[in-house]
C-alpha positions in Angstrom: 19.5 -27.1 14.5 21.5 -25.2 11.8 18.2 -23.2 11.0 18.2 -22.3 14.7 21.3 -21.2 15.5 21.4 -19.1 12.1 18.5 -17.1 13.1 19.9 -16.5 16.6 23.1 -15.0 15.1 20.7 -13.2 12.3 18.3 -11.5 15.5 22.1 -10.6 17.6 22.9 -8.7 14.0 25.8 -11.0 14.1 25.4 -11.6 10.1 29.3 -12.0 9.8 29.6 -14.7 12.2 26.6 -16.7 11.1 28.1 -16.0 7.5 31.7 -17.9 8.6 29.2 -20.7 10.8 27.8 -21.7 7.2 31.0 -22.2 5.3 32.3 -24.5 8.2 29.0 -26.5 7.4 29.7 -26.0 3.5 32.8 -27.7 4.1 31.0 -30.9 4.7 27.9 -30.2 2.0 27.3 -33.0 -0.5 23.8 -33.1 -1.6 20.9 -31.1 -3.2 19.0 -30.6 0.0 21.8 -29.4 1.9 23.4 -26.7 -1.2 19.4 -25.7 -1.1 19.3 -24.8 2.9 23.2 -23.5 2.6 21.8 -21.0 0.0 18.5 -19.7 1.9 20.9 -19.3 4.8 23.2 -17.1 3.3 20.7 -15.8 1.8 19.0 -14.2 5.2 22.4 -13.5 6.8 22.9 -11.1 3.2 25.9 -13.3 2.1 24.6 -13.1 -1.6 27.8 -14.2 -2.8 27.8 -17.7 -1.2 24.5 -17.8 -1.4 24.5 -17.8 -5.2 27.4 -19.9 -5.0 25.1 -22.8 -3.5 22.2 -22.5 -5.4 23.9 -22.6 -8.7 25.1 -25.6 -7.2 21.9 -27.1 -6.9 21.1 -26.4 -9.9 23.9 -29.0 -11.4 22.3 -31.6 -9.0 18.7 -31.8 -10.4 16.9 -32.6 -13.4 13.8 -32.5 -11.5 11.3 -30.0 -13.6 10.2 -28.9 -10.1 13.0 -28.7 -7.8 14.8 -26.6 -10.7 11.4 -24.2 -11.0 12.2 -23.7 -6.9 15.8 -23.2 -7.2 14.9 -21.1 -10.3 13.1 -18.3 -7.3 15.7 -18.8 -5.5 18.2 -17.5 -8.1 16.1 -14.7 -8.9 15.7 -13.4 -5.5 19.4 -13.5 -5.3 20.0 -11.6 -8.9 17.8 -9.1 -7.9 19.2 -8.6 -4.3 23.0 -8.0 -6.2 21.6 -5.8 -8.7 22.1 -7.6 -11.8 18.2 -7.6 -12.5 18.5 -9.0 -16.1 19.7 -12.6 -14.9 16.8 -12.9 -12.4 14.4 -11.5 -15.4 15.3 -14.9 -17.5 14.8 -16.9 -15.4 11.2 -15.1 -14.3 10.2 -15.5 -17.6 11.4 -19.4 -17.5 9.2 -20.0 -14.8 6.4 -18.0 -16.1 6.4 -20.1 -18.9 5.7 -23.5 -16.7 3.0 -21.2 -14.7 1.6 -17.5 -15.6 -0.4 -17.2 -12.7 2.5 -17.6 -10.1 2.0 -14.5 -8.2 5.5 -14.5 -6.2 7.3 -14.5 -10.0 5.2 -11.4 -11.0 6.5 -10.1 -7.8 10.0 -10.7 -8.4 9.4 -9.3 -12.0 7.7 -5.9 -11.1 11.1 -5.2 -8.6 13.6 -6.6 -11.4 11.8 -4.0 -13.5 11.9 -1.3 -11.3 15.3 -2.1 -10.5 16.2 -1.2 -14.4 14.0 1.8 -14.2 11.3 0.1 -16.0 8.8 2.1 -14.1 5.8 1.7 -16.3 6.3 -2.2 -16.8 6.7 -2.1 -13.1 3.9 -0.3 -12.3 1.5 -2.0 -15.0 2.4 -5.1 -13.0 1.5 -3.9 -9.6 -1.7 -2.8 -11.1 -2.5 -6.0 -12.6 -2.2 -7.8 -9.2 -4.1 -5.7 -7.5 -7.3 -6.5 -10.1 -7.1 -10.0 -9.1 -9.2 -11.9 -6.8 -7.3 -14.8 -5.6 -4.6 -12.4 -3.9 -4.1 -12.5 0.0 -4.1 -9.9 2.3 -0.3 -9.9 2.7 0.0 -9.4 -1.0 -2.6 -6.7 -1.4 -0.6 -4.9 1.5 2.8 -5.2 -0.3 1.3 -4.2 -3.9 -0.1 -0.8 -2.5 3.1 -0.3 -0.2 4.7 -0.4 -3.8 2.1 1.6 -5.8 2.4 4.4 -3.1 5.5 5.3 -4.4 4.2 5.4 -8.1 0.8 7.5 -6.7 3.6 10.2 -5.0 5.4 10.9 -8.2 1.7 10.8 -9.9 1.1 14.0 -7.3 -1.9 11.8 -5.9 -0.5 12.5 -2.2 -3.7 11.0 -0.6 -3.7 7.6 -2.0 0.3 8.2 -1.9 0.7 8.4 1.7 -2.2 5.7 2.5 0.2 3.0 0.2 3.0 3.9 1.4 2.4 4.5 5.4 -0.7 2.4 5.8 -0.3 -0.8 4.1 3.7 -0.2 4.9 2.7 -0.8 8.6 0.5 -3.5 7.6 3.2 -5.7 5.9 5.5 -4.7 9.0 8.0 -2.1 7.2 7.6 0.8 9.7 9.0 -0.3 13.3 6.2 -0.1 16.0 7.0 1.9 18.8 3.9 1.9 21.3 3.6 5.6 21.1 -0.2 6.6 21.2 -0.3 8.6 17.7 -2.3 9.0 14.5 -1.5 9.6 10.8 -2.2 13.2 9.3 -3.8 11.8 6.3 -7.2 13.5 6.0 -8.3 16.8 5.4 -10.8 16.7 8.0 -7.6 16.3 10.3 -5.2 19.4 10.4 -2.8 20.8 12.8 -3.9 24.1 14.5 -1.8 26.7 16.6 -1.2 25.3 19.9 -1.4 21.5 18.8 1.7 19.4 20.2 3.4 17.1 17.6 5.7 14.4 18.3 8.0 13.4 15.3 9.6 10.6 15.0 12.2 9.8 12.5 11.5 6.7 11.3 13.7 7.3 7.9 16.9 6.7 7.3 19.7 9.8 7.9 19.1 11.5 4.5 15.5 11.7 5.4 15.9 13.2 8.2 18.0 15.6 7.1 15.6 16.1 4.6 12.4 16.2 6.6 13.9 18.2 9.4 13.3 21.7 7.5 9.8 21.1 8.4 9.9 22.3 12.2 10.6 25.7 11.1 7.6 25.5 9.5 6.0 23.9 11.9 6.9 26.4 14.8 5.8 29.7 12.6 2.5 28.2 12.7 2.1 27.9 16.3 2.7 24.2 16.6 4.6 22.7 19.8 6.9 20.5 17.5 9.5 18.0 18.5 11.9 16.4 17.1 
């Protein structure tokens, strides 16, 4: 029921409401399981701070080698969403210890690294994934959405743009819009004087203010451009 109404709130954009909802129920918290859905809660309405609160909880309630590898992830997801990527790191390498091949911790370790500007570790992670063959679809998606940014600063535009467009709509991080469109991302497909191009700014405001130099550009060479 909780789980419901949470996700109600969370889809309304009403974080801070759900947020004060889930200390009311904390109030009245006593056990593992319910510090452990408190936590994931918070968690998804981006109340890190009560969200750690609870799972560190947990963590004093268990001895149980599996429940604490569990609310080990959780903690690290947590560390890593408040910046303080060196906590969540320990913990990754705690649970890497009890299992190497755990996919979701190599995750979590590649963003802790790049979060400390460990680029090569982070990268050399990515790259390891991506040689594996028991990975899912979802997870090849999410490692090229990741190396795309690593193939841009490498000046490989192609594979670049492919990463970070193409497996970004795969994995659902551009919004779809129903506009009939496709992707400039082949020479064999160029803009030509006269061609109409709709662009839509998909970015965040300093990428459009970026990106918006463009339709000068755009407009010298005889394209119907808009914004």
């Amino acid at each position: 029921m909780i789980e419901q109404l949470i996700e109600t709130l969370k889809n309304k954009d009403k974080l801070k409401l759900a947020s004060e909802l889930l200390q009311v129920f904390e109030e009245e918290a006593n056990s593992l399981q319910q510090f452990d859905l408190l936590g994931k809660l918070y968690h998804d309405v981006k109340d890190y701070k009560n969200a750690l609160k609870c799972v560190e909880k947990c963590k004093n309630l268990t001895y149980d080698k599996e429940a604490l590898y569990s609310i080990n992830c959780n903690l690290i997801k947590i560390y890593n969403e408040i910046n303080e990527p060196n906590k969540a790191l320990e913990l990754i390498d705690q649970n890497l210890e009890i299992n190497e091949n755990d996919i979701s911790m190599l995750m979590e370790k590649n963003f802790s690294y790049f979060l400390l500007n460990r680029k090569k570790d982070s990268e050399d992670i990515l790259r390891s994934i991506l040689l594996r063959d028991d990975i899912t679809q979802e997870i090849r998606s999410k490692v090229l959405f990741n190396l795309g940014t690593y193939d841009l600063e490498a000046g490989k535009l192609q594979e670049g743009l492919r990463g970070f467009i193409l497996a970004g709509k795969e994995i659902g991080i551009w919004p779809q819009d129903g506009i009939p469109k496709s992707l400039l991302l082949s020479d064999n497909n160029q803009l030509k004087s006269g061609d109409k191009l709709l662009i839509k700014a998909d970015g965040g405001i300093g990428d459009e203010l970026i990106n918006i130099r463009f339709m000068k550009i755009l407009k010298d060479r005889g394209i119907d451009a808009t914004w």
